[in-house]
VEXMI-228625 format. One record per residue (C-alpha): residue number from 1; chain; x, y, z. Coordinates in steps of 0.02 Angstrom, whole numbers, always signed. Layout:
<atoms>
+-----+-------+--------+--------+--------+
:  nr : kette :   east :  north :     up :
+-----+-------+--------+--------+--------+
: NUM :     A :      X :      Y :      Z :
...
+-----+-------+--------+--------+--------+
</atoms>
This chain:
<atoms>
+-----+-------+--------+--------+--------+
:  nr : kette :   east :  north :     up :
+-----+-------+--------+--------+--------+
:   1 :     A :  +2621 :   +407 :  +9795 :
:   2 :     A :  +2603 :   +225 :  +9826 :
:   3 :     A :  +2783 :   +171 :  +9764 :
:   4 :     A :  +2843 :   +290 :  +9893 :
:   5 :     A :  +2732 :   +243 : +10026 :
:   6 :     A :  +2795 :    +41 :  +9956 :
:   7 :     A :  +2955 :    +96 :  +9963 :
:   8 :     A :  +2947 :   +170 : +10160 :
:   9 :     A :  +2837 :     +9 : +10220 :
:  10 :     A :  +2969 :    -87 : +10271 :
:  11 :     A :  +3083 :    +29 : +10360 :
:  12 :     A :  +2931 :    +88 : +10481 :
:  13 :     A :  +2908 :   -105 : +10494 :
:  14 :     A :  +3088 :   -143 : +10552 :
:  15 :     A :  +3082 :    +24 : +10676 :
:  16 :     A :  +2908 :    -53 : +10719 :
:  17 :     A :  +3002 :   -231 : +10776 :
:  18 :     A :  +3137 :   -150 : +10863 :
:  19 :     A :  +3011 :    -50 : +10964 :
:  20 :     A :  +2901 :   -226 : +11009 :
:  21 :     A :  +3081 :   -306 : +11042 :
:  22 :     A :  +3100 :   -179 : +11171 :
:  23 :     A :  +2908 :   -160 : +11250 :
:  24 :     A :  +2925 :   -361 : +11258 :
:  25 :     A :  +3082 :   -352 : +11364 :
:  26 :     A :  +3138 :   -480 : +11199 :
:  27 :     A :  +3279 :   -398 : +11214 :
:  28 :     A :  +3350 :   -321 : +11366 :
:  29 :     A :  +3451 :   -139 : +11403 :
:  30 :     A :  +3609 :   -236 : +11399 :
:  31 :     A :  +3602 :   -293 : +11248 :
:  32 :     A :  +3521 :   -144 : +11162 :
:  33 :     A :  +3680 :    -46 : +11228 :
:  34 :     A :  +3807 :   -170 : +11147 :
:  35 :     A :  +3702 :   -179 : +10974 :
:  36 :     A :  +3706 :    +30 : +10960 :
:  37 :     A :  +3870 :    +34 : +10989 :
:  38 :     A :  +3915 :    -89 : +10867 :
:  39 :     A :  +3807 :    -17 : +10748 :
:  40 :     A :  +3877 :   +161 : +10774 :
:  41 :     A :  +4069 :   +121 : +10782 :
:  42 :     A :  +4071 :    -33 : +10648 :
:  43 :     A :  +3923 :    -62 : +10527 :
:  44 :     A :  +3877 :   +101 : +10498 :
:  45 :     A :  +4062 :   +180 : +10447 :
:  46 :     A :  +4069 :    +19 : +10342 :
:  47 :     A :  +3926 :    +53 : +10260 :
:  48 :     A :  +3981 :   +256 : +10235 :
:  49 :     A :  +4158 :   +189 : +10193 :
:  50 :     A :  +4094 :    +62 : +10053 :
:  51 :     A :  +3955 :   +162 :  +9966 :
:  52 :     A :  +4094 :   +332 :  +9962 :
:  53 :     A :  +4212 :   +197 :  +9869 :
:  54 :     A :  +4102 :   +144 :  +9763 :
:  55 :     A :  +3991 :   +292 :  +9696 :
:  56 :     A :  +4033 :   +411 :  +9542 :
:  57 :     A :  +4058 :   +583 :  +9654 :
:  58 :     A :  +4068 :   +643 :  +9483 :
:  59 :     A :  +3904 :   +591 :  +9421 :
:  60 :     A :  +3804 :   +658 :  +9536 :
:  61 :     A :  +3759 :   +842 :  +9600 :
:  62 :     A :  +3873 :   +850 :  +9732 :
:  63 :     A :  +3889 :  +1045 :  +9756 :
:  64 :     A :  +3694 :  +1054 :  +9734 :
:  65 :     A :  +3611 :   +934 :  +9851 :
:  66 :     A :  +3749 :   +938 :  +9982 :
:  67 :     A :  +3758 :  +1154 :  +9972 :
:  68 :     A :  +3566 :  +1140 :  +9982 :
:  69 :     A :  +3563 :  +1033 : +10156 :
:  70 :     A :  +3711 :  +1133 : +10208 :
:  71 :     A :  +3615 :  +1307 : +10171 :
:  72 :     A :  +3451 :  +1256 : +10248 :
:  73 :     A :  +3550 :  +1180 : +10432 :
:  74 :     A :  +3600 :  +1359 : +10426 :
:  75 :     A :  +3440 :  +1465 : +10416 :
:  76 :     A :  +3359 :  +1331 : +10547 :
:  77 :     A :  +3488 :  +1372 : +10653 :
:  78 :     A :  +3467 :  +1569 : +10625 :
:  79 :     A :  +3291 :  +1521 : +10677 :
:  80 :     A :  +3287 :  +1434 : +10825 :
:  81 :     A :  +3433 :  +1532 : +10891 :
:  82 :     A :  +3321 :  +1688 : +10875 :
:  83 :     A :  +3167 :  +1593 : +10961 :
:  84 :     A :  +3276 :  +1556 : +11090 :
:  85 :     A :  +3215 :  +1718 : +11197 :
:  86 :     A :  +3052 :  +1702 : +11147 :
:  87 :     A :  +3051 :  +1518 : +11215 :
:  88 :     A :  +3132 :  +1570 : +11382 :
:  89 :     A :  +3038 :  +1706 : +11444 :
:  90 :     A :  +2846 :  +1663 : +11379 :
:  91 :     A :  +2863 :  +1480 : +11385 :
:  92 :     A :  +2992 :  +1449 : +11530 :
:  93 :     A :  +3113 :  +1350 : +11433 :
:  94 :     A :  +3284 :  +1323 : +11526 :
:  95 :     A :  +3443 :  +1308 : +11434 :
:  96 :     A :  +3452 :  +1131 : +11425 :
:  97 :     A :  +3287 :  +1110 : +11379 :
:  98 :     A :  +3327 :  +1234 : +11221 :
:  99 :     A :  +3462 :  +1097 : +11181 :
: 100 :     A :  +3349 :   +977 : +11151 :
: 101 :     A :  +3245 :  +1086 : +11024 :
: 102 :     A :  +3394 :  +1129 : +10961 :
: 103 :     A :  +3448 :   +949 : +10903 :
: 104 :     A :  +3277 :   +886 : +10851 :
: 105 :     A :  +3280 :  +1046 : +10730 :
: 106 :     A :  +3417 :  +1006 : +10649 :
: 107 :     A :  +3474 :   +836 : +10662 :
: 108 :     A :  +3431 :   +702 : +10560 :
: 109 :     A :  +3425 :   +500 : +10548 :
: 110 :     A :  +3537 :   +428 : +10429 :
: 111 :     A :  +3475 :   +267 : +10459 :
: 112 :     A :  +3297 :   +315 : +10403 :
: 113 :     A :  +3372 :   +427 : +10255 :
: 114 :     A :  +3488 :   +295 : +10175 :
: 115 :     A :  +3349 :   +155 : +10198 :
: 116 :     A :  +3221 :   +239 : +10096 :
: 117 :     A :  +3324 :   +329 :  +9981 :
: 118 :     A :  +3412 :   +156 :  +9915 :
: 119 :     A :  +3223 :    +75 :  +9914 :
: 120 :     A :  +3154 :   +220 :  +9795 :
: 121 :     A :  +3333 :   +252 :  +9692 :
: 122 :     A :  +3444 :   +116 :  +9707 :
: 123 :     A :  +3623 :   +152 :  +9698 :
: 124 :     A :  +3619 :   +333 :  +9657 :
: 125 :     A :  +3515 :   +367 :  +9800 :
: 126 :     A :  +3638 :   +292 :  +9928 :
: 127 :     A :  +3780 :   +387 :  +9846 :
: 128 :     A :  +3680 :   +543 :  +9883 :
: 129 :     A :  +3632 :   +531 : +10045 :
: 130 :     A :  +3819 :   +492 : +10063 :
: 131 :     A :  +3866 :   +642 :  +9989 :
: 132 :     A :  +3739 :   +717 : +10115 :
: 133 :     A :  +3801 :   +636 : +10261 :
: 134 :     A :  +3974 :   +708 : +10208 :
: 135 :     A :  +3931 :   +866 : +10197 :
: 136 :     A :  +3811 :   +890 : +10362 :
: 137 :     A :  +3892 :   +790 : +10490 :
: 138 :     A :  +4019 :   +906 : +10524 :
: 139 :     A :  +3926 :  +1051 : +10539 :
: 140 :     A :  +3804 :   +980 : +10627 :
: 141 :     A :  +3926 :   +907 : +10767 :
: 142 :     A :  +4011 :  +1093 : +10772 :
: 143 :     A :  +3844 :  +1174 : +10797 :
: 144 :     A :  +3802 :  +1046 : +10928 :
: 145 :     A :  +3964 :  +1080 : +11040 :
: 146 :     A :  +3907 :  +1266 : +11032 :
: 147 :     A :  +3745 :  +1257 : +11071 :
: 148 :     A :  +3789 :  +1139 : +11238 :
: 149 :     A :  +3936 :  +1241 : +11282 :
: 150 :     A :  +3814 :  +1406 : +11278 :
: 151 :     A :  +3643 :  +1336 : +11322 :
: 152 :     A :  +3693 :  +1183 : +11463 :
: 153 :     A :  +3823 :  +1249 : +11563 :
: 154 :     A :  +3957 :  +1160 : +11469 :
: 155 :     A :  +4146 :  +1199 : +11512 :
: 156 :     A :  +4226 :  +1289 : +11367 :
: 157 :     A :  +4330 :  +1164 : +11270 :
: 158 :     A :  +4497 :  +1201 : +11180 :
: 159 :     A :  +4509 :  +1177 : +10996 :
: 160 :     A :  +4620 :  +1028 : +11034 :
: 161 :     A :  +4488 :   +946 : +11119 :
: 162 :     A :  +4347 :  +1007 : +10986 :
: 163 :     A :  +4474 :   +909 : +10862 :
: 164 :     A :  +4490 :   +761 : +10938 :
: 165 :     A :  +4295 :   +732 : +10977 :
: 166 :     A :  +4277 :   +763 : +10777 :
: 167 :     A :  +4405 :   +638 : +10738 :
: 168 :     A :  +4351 :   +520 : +10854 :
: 169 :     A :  +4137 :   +536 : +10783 :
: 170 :     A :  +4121 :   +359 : +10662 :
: 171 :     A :  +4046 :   +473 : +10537 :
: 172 :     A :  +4163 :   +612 : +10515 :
: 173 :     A :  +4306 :   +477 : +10498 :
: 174 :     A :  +4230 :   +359 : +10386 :
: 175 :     A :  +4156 :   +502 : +10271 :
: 176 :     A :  +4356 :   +557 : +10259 :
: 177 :     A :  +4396 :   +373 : +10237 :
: 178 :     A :  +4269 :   +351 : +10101 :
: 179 :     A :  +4312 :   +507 : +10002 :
: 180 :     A :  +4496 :   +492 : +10008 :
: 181 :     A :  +4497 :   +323 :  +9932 :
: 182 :     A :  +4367 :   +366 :  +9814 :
: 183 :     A :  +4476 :   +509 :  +9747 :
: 184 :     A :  +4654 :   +433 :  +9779 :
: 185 :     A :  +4675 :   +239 :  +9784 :
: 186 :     A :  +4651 :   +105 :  +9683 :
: 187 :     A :  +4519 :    -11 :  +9700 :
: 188 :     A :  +4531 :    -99 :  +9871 :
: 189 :     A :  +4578 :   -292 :  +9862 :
: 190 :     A :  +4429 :   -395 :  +9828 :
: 191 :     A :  +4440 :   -485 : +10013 :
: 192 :     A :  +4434 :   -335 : +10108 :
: 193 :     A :  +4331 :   -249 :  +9998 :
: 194 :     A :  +4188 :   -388 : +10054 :
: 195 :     A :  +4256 :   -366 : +10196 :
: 196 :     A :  +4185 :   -200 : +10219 :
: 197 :     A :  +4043 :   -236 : +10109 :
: 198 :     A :  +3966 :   -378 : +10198 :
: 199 :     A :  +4006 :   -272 : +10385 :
: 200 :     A :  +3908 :   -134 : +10301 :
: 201 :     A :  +3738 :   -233 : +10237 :
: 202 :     A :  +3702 :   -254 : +10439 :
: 203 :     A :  +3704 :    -73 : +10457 :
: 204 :     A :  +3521 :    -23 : +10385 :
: 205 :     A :  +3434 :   -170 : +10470 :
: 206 :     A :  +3522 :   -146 : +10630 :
: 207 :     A :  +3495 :    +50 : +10651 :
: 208 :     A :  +3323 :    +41 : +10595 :
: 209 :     A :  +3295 :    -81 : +10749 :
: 210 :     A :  +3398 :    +24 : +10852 :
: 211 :     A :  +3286 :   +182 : +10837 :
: 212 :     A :  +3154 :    +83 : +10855 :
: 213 :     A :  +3204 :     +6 : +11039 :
: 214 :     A :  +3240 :   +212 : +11083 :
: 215 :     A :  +3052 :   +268 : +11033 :
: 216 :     A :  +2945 :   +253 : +11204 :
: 217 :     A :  +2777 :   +296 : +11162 :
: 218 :     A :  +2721 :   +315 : +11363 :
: 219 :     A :  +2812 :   +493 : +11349 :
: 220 :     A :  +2677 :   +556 : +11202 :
: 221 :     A :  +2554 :   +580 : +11342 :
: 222 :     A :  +2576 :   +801 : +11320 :
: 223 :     A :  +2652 :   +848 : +11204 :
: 224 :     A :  +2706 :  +1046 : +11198 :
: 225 :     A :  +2786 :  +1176 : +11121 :
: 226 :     A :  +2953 :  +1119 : +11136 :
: 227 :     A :  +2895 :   +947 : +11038 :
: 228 :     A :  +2808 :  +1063 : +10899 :
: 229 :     A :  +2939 :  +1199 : +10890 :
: 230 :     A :  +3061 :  +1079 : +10844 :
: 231 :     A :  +2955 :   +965 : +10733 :
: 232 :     A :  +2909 :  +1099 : +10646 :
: 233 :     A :  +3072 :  +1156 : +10605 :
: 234 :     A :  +3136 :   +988 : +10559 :
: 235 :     A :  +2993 :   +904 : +10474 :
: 236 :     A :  +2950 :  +1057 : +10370 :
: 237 :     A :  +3033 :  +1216 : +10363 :
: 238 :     A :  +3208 :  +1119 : +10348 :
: 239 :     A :  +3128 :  +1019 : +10200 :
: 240 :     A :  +3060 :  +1162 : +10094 :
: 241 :     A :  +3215 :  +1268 : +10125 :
: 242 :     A :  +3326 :  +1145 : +10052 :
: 243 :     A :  +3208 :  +1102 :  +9912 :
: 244 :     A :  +3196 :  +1300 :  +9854 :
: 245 :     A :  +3387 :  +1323 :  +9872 :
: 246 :     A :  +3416 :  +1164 :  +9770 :
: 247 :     A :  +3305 :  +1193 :  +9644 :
: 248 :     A :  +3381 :  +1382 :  +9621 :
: 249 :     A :  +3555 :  +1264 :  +9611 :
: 250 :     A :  +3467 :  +1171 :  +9448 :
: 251 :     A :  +3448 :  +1005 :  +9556 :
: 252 :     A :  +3291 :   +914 :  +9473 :
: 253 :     A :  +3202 :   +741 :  +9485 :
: 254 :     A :  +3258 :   +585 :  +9585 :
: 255 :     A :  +3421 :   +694 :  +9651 :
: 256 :     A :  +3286 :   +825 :  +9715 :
: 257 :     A :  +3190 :   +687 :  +9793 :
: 258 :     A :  +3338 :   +612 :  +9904 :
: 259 :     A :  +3391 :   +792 :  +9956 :
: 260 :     A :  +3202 :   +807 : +10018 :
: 261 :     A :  +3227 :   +625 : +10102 :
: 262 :     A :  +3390 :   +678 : +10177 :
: 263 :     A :  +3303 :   +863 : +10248 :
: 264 :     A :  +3115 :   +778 : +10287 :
: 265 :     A :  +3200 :   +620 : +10431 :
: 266 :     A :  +3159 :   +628 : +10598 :
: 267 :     A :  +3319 :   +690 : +10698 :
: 268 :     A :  +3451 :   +561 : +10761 :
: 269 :     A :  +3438 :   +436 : +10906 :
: 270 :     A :  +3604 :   +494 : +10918 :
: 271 :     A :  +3538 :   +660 : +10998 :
: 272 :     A :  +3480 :   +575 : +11163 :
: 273 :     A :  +3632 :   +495 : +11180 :
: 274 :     A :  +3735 :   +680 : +11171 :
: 275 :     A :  +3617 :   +736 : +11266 :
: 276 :     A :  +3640 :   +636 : +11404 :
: 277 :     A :  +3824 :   +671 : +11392 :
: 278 :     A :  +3845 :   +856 : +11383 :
: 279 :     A :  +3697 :   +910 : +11496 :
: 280 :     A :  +3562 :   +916 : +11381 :
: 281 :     A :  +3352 :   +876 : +11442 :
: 282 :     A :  +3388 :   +707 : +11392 :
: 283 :     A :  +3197 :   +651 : +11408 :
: 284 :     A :  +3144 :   +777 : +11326 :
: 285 :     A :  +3243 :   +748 : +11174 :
: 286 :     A :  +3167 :   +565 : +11203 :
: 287 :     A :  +3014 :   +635 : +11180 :
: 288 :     A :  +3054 :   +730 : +11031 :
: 289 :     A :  +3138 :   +590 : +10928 :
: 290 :     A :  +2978 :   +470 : +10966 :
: 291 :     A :  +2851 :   +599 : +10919 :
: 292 :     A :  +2968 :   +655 : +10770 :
: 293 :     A :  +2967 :   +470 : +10696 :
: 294 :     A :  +2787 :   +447 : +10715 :
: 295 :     A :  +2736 :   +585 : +10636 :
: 296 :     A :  +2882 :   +554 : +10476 :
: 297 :     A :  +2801 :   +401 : +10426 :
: 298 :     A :  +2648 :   +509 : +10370 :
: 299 :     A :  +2754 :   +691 : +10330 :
: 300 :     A :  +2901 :   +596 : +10222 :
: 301 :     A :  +2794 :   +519 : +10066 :
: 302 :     A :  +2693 :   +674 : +10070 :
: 303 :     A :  +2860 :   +793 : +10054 :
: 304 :     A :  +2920 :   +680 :  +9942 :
: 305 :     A :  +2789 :   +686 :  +9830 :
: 306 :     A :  +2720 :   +858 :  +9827 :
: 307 :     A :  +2909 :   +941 :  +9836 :
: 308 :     A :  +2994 :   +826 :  +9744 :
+-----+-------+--------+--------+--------+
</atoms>
């Protein structure tokens, strides 16, 4: 318990400074804006790009840790799709405001997950969550467009369109990047492979800081049963769903313990910023991700020890 507790110090202490950086006006809006999207369109698919080159995709239990994230998106999303008329009519949530439920039960913060998971296991840990962020970003992103485009109004888009917004997502292209020159090149040339190496060792410190500045504790005041529905979900049905399917898939030990890391994270900051865009109760998802990450830094080491 205490080496993972250790090992998740100093990522809650990096989201910590990014959240004073922001309540101290250290460092304005502006320059929040320009550091997420830099983080989000360069460091981050470097650092997908460069740990996909360099892990052993055939050393670790690909099939069983990414089919046991993939399986347990699913059944939360059977779930909260069948609360979803339950939630209307005896709690008055709208259609936008299901969105936001929606996201913080099945999203998750890669930032958080590949922090931790490369303090407690190193390499292999990275290569993992990796392999996770491979196999759930698309699905999540496809579930996403159909939950805005039935819940918030959204104009039905064509499957051009659909395409083009997956192409265009930093994480579905670098995963494909990663991947394809794991599996088909030759090593990169050393230059440009510290290149992308040294782009990609900013991405950790700088996301963490990010979801920090995005956590605005003023907007804990009531919580309700939108916050718990989806915490819940996220923070521990989604967790013990993926352990039991990846234990029935013979997944055991440290790789058990990353695919509990990558199912126990708070959802992504990313949410609030989709939300925003396609109609969603951007607030409330606000208010989801900040209680969300609050409450992680207690629920992860637990998980992580009593599941894993």
């Amino acid at each position: 318990m205490s080496a993972v507790f250790a090992s998740l110090i100093p990522t809650f202490l990096i989201i910590a400074t990014g959240w004073l950086c922001r309540a101290t006006n250290f460092v304005d809006d502006r320059q929040w804006a320009g550091l997420e999207r830099t983080t989000y369109t360069i460091f981050f698919p470097a650092l997908i790009i460069d740990t996909l080159l360099r892990a052993n995709l055939r050393e670790v239990p690909v099939a069983g840790v990414g089919g046991a994230l993939v399986v347990g998106i699913l059944v939360i999303t059977v779930i909260t799709l069948a609360l979803r008329p339950l939630l209307a009519r005896r709690f008055a949530i709208d259609g936008p405001s299901f969105t936001s439920i929606f996201q913080g039960a099945t999203r998750w913060n890669t930032f958080i997950g590949l922090s931790v998971a490369g303090s407690l296991f190193g390499h292999r840990g990275v290569a993992l969550i990796a392999v996770a962020i491979a196999a759930m970003v698309p699905l999540l992103n496809l579930l996403a467009f159909y939950v805005f485009i039935r819940f918030a109004g959204q104009a039905r888009q064509s499957p051009y369109e659909i395409l083009r917004s997956f192409a265009a997502n930093p994480f579905i292209w670098s995963c494909a990047i990663g991947i394809s020159l794991n599996l088909l090149a030759p090593p990169l040339p050393q230059p440009i492979g510290s290149y992308v190496e040294f782009l990609g060792r900013a991405a950790l410190a700088a996301g963490l800081l990010v979801v920090g500045a995005g956590l605005d504790i003023r907007r804990l005041a009531r919580p309700g049963v939108a916050h718990a529905v989806s915490g819940v979900l996220k923070l521990l049905v989604l967790p013990l769903v993926v352990v039991s399917v990846a234990r029935l898939g013979g997944v055991t030990g440290d790789d058990l313990a990353v695919a509990i890391i990558a199912a126990s994270v708070p959802s992504a900051s990313s949410a609030f910023v989709l939300a925003r865009q396609m109609g969603g109760n951007a607030p409330l998802m606000a208010e989801i991700l900040t209680l969300q990450t609050l409450v992680a830094m207690g629920s992860m080491p637990l998980l992580i020890v009593l599941l894993g």
